[in-house]
Chimera marker file (.cmm) of the C-alpha trace (Angstrom):
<marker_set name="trace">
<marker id="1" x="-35.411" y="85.558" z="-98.841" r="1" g="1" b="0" radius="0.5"/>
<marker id="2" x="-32.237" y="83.580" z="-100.232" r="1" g="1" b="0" radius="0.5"/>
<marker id="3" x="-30.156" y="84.393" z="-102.818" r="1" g="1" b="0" radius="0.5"/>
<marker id="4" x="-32.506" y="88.327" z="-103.444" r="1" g="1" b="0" radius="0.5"/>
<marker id="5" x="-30.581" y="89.809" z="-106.528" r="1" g="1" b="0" radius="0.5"/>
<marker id="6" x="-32.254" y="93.503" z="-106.590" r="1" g="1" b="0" radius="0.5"/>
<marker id="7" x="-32.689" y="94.601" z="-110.239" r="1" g="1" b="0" radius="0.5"/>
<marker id="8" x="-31.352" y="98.193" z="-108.980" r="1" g="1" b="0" radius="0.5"/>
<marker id="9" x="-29.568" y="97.783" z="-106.080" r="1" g="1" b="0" radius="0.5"/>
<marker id="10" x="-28.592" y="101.844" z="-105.483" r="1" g="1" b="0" radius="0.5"/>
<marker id="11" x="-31.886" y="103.147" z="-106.592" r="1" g="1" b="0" radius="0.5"/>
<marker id="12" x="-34.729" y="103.367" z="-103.815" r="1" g="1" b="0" radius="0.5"/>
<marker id="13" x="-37.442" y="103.050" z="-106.392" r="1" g="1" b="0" radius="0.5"/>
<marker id="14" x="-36.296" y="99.361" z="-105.829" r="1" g="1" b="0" radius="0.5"/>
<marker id="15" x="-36.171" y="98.616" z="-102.674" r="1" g="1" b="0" radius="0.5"/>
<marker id="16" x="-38.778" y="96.451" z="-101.064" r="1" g="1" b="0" radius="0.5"/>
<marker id="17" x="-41.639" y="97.725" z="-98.564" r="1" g="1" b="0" radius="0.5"/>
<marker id="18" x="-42.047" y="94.916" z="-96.353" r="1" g="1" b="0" radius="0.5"/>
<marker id="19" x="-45.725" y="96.597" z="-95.258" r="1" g="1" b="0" radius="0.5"/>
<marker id="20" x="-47.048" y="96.264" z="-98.426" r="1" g="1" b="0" radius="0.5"/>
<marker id="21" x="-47.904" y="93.162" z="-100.529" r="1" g="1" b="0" radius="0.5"/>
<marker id="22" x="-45.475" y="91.805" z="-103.481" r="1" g="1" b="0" radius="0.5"/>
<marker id="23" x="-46.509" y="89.872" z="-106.188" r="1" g="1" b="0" radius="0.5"/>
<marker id="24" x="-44.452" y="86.562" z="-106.402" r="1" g="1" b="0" radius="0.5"/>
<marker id="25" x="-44.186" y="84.504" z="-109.869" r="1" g="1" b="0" radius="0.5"/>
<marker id="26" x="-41.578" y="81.934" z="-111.502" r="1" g="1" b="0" radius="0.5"/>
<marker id="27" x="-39.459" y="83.601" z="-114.051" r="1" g="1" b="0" radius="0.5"/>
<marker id="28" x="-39.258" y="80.393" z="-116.601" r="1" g="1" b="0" radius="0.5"/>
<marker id="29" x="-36.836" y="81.999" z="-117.846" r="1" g="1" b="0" radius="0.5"/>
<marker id="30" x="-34.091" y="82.955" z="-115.157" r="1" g="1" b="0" radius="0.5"/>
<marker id="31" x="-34.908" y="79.981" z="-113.230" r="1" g="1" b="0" radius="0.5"/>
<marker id="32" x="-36.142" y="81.948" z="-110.008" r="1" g="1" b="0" radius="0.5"/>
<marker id="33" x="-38.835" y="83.980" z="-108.605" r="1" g="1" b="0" radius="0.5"/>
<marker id="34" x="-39.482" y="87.521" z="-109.611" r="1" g="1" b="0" radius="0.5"/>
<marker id="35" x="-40.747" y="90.107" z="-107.001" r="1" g="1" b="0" radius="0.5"/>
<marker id="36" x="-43.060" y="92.560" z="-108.296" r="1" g="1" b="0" radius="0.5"/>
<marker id="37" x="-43.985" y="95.810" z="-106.275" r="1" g="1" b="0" radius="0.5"/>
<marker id="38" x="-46.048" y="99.084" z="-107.101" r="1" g="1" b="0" radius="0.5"/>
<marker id="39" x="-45.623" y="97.190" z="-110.912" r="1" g="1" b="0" radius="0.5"/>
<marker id="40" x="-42.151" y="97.132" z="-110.938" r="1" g="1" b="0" radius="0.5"/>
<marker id="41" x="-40.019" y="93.810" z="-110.981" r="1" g="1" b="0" radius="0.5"/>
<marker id="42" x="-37.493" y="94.851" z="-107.599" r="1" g="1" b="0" radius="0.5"/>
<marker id="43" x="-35.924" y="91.599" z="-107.409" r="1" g="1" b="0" radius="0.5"/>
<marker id="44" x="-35.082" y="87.796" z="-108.117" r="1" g="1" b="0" radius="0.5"/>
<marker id="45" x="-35.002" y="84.902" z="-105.806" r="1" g="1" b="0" radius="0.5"/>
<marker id="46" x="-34.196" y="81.301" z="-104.974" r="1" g="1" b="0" radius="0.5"/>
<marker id="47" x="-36.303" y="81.190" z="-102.164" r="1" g="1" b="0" radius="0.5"/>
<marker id="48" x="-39.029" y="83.296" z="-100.848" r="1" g="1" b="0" radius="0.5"/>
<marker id="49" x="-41.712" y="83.290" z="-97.650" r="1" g="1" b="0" radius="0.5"/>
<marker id="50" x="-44.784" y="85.220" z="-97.575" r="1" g="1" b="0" radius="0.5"/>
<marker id="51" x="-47.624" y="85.662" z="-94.851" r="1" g="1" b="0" radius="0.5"/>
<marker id="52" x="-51.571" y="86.713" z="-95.675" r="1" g="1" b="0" radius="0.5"/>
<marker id="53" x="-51.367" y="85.358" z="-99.266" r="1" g="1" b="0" radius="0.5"/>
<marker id="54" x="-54.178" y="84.660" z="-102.512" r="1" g="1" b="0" radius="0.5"/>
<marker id="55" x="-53.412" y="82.834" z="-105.186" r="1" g="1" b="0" radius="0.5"/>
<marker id="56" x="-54.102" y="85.154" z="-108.334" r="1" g="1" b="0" radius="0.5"/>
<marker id="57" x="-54.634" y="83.759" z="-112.171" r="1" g="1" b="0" radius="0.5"/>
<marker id="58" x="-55.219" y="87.119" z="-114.771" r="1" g="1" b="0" radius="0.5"/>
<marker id="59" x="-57.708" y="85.296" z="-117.022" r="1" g="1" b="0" radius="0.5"/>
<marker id="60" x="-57.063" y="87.457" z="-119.832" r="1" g="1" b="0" radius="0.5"/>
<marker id="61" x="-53.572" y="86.630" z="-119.729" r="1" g="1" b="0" radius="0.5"/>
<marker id="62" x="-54.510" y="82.870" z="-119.240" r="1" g="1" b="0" radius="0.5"/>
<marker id="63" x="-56.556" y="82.835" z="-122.469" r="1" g="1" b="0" radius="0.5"/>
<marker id="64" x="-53.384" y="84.424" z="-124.281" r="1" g="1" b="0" radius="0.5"/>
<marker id="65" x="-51.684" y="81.551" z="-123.072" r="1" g="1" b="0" radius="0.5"/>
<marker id="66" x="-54.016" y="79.472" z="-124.723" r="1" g="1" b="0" radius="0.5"/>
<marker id="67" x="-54.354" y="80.753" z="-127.466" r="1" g="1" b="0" radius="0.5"/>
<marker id="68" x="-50.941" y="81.314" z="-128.741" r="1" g="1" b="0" radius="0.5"/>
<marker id="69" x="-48.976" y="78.929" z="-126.810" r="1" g="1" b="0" radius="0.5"/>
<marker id="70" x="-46.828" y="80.721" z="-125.552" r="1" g="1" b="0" radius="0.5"/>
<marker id="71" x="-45.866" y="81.862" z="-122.071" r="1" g="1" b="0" radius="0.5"/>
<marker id="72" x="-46.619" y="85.184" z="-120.292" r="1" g="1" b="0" radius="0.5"/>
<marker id="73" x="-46.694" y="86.278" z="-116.948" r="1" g="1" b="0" radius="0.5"/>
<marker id="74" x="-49.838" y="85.901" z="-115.681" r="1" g="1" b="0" radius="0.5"/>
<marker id="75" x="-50.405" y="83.572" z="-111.856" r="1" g="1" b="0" radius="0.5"/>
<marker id="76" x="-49.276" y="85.302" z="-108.814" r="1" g="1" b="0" radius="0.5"/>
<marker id="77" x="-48.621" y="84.460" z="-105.185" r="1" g="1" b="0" radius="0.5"/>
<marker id="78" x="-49.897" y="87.716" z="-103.502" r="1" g="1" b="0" radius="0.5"/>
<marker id="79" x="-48.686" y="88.471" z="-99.837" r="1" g="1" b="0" radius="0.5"/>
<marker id="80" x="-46.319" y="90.083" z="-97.637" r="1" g="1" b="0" radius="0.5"/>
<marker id="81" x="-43.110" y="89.010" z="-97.764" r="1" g="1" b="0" radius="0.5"/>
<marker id="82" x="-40.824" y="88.442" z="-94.825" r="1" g="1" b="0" radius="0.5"/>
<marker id="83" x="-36.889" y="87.549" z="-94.479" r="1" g="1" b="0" radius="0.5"/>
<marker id="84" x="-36.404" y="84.728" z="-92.366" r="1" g="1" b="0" radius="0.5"/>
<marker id="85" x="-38.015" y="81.419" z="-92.278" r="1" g="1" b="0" radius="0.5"/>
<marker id="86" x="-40.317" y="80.388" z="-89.553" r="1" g="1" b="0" radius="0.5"/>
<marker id="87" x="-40.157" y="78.064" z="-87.302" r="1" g="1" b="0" radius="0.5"/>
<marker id="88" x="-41.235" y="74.563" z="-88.722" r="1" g="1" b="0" radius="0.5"/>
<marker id="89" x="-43.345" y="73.961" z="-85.556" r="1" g="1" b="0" radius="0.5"/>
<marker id="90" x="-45.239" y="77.239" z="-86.635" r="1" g="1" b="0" radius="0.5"/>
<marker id="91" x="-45.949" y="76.475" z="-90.299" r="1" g="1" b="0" radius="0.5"/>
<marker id="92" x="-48.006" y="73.728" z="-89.747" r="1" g="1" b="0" radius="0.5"/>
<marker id="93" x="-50.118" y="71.413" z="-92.312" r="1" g="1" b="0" radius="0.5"/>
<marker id="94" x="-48.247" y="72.278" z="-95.313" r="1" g="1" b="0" radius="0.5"/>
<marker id="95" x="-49.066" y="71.095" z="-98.807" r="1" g="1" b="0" radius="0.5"/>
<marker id="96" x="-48.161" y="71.634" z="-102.115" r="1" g="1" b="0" radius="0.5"/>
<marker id="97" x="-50.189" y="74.371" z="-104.813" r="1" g="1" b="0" radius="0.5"/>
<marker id="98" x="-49.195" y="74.077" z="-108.345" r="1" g="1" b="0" radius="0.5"/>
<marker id="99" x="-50.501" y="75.740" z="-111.438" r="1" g="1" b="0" radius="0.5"/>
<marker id="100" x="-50.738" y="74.789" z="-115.182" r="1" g="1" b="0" radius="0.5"/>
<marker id="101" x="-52.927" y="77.164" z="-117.059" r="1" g="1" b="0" radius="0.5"/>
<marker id="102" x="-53.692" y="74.296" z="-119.421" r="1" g="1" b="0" radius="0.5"/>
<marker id="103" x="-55.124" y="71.985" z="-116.334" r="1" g="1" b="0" radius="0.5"/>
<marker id="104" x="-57.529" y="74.779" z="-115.518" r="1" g="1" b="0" radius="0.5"/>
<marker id="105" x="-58.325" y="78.396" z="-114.615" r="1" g="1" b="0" radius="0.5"/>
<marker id="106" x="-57.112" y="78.191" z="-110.341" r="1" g="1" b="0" radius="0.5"/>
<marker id="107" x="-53.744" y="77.433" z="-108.515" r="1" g="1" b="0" radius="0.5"/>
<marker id="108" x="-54.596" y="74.164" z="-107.422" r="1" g="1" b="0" radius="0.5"/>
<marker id="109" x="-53.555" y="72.269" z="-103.735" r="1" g="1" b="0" radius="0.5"/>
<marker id="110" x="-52.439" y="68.412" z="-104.419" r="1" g="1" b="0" radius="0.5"/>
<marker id="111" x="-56.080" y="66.953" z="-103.920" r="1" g="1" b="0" radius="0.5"/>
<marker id="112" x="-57.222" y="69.143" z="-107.009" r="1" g="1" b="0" radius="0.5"/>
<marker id="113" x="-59.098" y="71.490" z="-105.203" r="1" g="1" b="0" radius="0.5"/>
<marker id="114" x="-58.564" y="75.495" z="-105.833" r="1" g="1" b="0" radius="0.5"/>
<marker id="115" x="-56.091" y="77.350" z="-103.832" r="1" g="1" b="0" radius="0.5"/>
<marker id="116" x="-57.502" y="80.499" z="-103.114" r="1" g="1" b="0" radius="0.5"/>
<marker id="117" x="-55.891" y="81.609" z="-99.891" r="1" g="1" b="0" radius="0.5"/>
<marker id="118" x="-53.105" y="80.505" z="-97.435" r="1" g="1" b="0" radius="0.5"/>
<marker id="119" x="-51.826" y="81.804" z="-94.574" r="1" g="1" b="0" radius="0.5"/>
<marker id="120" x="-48.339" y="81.305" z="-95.246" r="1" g="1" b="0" radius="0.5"/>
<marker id="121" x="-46.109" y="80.333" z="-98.273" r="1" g="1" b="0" radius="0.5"/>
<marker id="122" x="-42.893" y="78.977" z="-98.864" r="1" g="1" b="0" radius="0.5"/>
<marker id="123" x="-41.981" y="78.924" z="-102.687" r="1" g="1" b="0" radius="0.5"/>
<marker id="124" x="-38.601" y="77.048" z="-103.164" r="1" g="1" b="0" radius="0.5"/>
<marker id="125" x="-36.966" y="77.231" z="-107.268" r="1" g="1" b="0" radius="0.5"/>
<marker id="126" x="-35.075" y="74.149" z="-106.598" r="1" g="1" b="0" radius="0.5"/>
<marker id="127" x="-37.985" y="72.072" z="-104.332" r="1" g="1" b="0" radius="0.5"/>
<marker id="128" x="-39.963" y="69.300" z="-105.667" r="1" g="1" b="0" radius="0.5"/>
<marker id="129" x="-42.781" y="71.185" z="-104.810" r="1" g="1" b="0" radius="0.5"/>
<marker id="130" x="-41.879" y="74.639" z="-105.593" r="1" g="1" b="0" radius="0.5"/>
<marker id="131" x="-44.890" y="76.321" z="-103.813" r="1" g="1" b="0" radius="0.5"/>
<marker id="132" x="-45.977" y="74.750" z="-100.144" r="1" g="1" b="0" radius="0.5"/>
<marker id="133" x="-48.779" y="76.474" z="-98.208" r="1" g="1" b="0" radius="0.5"/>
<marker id="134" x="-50.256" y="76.111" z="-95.102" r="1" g="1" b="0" radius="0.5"/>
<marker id="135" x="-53.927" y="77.193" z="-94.505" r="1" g="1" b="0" radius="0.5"/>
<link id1="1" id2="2" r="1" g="1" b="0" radius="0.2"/>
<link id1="2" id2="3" r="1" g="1" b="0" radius="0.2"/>
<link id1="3" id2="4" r="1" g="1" b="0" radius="0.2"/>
<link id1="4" id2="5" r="1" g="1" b="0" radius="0.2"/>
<link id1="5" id2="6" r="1" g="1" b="0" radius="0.2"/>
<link id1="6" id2="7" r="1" g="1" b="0" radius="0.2"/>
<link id1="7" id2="8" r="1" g="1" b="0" radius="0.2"/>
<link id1="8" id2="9" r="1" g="1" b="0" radius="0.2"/>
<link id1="9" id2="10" r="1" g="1" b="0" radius="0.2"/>
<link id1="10" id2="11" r="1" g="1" b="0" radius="0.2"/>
<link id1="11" id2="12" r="1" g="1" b="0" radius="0.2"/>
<link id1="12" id2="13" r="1" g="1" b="0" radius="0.2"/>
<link id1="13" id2="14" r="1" g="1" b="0" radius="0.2"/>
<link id1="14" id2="15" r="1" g="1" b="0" radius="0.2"/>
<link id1="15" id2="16" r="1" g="1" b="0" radius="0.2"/>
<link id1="16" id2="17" r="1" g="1" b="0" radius="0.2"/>
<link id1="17" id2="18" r="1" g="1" b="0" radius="0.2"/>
<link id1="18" id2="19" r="1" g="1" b="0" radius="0.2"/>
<link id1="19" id2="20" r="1" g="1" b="0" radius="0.2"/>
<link id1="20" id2="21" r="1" g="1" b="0" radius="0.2"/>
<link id1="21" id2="22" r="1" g="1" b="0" radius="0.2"/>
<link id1="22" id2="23" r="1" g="1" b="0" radius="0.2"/>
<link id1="23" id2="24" r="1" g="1" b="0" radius="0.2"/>
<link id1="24" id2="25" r="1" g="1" b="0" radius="0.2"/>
<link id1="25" id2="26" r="1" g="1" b="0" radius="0.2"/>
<link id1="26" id2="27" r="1" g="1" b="0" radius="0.2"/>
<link id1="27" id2="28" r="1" g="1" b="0" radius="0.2"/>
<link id1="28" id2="29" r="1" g="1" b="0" radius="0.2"/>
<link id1="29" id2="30" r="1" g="1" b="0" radius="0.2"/>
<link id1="30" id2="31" r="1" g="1" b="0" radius="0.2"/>
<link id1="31" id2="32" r="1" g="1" b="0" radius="0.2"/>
<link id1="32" id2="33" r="1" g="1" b="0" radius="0.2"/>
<link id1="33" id2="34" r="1" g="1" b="0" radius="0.2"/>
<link id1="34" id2="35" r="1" g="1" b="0" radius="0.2"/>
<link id1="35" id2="36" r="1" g="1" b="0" radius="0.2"/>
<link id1="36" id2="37" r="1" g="1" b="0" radius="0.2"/>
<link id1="37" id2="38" r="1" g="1" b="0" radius="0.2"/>
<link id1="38" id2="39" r="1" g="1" b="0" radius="0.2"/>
<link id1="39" id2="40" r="1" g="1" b="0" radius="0.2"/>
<link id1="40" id2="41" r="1" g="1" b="0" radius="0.2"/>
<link id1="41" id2="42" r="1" g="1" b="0" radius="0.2"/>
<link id1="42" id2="43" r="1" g="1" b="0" radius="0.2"/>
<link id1="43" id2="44" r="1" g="1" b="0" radius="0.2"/>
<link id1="44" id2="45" r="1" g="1" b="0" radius="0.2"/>
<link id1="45" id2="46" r="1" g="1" b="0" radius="0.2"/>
<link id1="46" id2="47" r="1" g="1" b="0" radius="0.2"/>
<link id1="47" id2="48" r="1" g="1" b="0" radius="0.2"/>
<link id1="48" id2="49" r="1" g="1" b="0" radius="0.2"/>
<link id1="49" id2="50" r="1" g="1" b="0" radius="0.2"/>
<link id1="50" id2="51" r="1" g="1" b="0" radius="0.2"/>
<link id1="51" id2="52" r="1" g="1" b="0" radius="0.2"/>
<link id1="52" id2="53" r="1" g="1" b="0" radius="0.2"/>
<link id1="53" id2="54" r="1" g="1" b="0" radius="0.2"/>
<link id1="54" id2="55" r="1" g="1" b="0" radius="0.2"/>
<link id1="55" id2="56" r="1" g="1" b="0" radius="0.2"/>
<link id1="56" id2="57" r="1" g="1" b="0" radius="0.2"/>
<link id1="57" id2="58" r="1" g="1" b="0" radius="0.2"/>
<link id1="58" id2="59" r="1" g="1" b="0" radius="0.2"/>
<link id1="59" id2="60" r="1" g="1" b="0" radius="0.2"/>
<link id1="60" id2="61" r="1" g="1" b="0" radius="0.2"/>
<link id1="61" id2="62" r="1" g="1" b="0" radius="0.2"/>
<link id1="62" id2="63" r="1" g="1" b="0" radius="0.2"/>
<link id1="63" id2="64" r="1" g="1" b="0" radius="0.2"/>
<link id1="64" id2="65" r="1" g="1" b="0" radius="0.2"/>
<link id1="65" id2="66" r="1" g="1" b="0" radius="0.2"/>
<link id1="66" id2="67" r="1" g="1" b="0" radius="0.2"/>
<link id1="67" id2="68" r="1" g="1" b="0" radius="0.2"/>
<link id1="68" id2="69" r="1" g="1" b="0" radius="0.2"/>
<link id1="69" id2="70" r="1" g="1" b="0" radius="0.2"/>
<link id1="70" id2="71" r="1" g="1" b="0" radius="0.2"/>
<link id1="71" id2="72" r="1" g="1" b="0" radius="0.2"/>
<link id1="72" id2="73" r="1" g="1" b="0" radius="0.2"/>
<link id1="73" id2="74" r="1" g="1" b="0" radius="0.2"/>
<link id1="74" id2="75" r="1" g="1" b="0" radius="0.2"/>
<link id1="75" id2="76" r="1" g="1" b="0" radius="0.2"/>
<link id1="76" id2="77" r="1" g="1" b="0" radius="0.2"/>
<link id1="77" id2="78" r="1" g="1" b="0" radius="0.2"/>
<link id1="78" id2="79" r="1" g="1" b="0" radius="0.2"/>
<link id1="79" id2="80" r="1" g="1" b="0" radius="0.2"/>
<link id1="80" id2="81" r="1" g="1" b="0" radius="0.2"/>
<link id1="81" id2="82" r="1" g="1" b="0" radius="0.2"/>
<link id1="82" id2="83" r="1" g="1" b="0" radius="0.2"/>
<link id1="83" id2="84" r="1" g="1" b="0" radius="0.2"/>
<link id1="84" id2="85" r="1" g="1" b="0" radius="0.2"/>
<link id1="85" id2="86" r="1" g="1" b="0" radius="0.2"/>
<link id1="86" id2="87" r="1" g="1" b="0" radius="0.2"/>
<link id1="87" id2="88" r="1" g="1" b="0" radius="0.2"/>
<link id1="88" id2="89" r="1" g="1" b="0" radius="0.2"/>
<link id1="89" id2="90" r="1" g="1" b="0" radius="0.2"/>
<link id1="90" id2="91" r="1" g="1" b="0" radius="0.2"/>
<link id1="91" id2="92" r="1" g="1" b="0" radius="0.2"/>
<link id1="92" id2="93" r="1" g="1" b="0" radius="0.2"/>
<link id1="93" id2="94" r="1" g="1" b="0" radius="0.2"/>
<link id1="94" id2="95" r="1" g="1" b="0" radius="0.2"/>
<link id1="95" id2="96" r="1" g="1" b="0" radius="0.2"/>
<link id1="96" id2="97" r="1" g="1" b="0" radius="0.2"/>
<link id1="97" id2="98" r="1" g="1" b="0" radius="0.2"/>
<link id1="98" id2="99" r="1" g="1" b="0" radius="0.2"/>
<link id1="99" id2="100" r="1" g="1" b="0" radius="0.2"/>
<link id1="100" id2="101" r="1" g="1" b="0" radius="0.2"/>
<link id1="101" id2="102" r="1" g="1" b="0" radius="0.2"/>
<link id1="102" id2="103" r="1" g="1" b="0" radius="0.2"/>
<link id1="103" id2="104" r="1" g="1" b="0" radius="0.2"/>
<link id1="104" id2="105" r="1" g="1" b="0" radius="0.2"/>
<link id1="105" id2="106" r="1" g="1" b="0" radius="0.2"/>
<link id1="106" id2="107" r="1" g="1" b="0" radius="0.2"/>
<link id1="107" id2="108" r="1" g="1" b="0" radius="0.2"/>
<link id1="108" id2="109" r="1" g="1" b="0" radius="0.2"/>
<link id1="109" id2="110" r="1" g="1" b="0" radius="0.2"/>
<link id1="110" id2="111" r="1" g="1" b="0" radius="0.2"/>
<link id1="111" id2="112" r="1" g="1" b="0" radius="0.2"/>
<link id1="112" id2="113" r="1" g="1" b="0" radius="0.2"/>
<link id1="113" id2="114" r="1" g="1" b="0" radius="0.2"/>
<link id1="114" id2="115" r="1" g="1" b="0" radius="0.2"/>
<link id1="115" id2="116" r="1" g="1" b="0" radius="0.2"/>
<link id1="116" id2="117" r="1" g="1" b="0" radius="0.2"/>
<link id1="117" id2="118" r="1" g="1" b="0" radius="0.2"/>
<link id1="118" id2="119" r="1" g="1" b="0" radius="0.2"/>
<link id1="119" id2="120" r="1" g="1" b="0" radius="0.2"/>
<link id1="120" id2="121" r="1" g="1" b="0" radius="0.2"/>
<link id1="121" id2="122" r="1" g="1" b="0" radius="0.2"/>
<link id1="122" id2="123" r="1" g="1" b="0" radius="0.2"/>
<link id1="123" id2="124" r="1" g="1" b="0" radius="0.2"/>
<link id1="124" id2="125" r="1" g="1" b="0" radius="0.2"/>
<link id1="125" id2="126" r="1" g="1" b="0" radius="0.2"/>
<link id1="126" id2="127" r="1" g="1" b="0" radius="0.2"/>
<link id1="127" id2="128" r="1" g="1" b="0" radius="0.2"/>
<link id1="128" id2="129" r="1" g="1" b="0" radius="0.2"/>
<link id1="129" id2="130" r="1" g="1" b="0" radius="0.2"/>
<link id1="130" id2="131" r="1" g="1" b="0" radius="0.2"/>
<link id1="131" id2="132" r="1" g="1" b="0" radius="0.2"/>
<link id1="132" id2="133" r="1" g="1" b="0" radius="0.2"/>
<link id1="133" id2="134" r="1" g="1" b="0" radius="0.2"/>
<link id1="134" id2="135" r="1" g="1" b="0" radius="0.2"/>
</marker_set>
């Protein structure tokens, strides 16, 4: 994690489990990723890596989106989050996932096809490619 700004730094309500999954989305707003936990928003980030992820689109919230044109938080990055980057040697075969809801319904890797699942994640606020994966 780079740059983690907890929302309550003091209270432990906040705090991060690193055992159990976070949900990871771009806050259009701030600029950064939001960390989401047991439904609560613990934290913003620059950078963030997680391990064991899915790629999750709420399809309710998609057709919201749709509808009224407007944005609302709704595509995840689901995994387990860890503090350090791996080594580069050990995140092999990365590739950029991307997600429009107006494109279509999935997170999508560069050739088009659906994301569904990756092993690891690196999602970067300030990369080209704000989410990489590797399979």
């Amino acid at each position: 994690m780079q740059n983690i700004k907890f929302t309550h730094p003091l209270n432990s309500r906040y705090q991060i489990d690193l055992t159990k999954p976070v949900k990871l989305y771009r806050n259009l707003r701030s600029k950064c990723w939001s960390i989401q936990q047991n439904g609560l928003v613990k934290a913003h980030c620059d950078r963030a890596w997680l391990s064991d992820c899915r790629f999750h689109v709420n399809e309710n919230g998609r057709q919201k989106v749709l509808r009224e044109r407007k944005k609302y938080v709704h595509a995840y990055v689901i995994g387990h989050m860890f503090g350090w980057p791996i080594d580069h040697r050990d995140y092999p075969a990365r590739y950029p996932v991307s997600y429009n809801p107006f494109k279509g319904p999935n997170f999508v890797k560069h050739d088009g096809q659906p994301a569904k699942r990756a092993d690891y994640v690196k999602a970067d606020i300030n990369a080209t490619d704000h989410i990489t994966a590797s399979a």
